[in-house]
C-alpha positions in Angstrom: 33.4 -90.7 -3.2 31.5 -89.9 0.5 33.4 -93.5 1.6 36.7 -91.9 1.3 35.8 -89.4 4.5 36.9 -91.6 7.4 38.3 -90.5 10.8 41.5 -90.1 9.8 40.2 -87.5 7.1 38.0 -85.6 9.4 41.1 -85.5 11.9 43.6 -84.2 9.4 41.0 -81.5 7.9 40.7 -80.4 11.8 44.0 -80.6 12.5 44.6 -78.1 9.2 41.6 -75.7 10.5 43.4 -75.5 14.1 39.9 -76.9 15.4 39.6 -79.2 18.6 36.8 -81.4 17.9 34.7 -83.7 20.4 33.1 -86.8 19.4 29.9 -85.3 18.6 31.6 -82.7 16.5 34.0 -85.0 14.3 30.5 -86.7 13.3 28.6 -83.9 12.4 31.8 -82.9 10.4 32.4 -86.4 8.9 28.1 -86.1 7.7 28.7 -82.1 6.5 32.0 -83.1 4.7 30.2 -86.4 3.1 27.8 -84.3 2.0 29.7 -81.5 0.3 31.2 -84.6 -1.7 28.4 -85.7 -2.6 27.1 -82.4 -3.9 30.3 -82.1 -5.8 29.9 -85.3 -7.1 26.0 -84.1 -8.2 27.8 -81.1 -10.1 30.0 -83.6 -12.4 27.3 -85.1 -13.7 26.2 -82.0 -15.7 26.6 -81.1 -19.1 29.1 -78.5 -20.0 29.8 -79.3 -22.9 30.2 -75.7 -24.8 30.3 -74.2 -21.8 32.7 -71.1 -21.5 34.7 -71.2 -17.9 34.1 -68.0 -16.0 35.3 -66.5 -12.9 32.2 -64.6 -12.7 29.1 -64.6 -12.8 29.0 -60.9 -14.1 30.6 -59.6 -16.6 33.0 -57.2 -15.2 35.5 -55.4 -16.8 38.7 -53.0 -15.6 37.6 -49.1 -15.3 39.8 -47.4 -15.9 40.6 -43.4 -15.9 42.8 -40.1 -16.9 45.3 -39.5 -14.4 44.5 -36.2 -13.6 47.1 -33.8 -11.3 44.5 -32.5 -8.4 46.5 -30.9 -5.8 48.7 -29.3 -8.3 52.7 -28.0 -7.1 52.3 -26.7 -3.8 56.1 -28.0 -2.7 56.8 -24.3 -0.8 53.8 -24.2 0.7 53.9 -27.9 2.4 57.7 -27.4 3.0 56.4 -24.2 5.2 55.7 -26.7 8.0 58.6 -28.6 7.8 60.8 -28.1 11.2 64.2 -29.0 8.6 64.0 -29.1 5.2 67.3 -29.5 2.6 67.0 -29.2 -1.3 63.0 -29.0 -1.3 62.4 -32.3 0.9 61.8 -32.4 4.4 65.2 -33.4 6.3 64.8 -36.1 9.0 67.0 -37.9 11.4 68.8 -40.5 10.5 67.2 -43.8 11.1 69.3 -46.7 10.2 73.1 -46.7 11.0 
């Protein structure tokens, strides 16, 4: 599969990365790329066969816990700093005609 990373390739995945690559640069990417094939190509030849798919490597699970009310109803007391307030809510100027 390494033959199929040619110039064109190497210009498109550069063009895709925003990257402006001289000579030098669009070989060692053509050798890094031909090599990532080639390990991918490695990792196809295993068996996995019985193999569960995973995401992870851990087993992780949701957490998950009570909602629990901490600050409690203290409406009159924050509303105390309000400059305006109308029906228990702070009362602001209109934004959006």
């Amino acid at each position: 599969m390494s033959n199929k990373i040619d110039r064109a390739v190497i210009d498109e995945v550069a063009v895709l990365a925003k990257l402006d690559l001289n000579r030098e640069e669009r070989e060692q990417a053509g050798a890094d790329l031909a090599g990532m094939v080639e390990y991918i190509d490695k990792l196809k030849e295993l068996d996995t066969e019985g193999i569960e798919p995973m995401t992870h490597i851990f087993p992780l699970q949701n957490v998950f816990r009570d909602d629990k009310v901490v600050n409690g109803d203290n409406r009159a007391e924050i509303l105390k700093n309000a400059p305006q307030q109308s029906e228990g809510q702070y009362q602001v100027p209109k934004t959006v005609e």
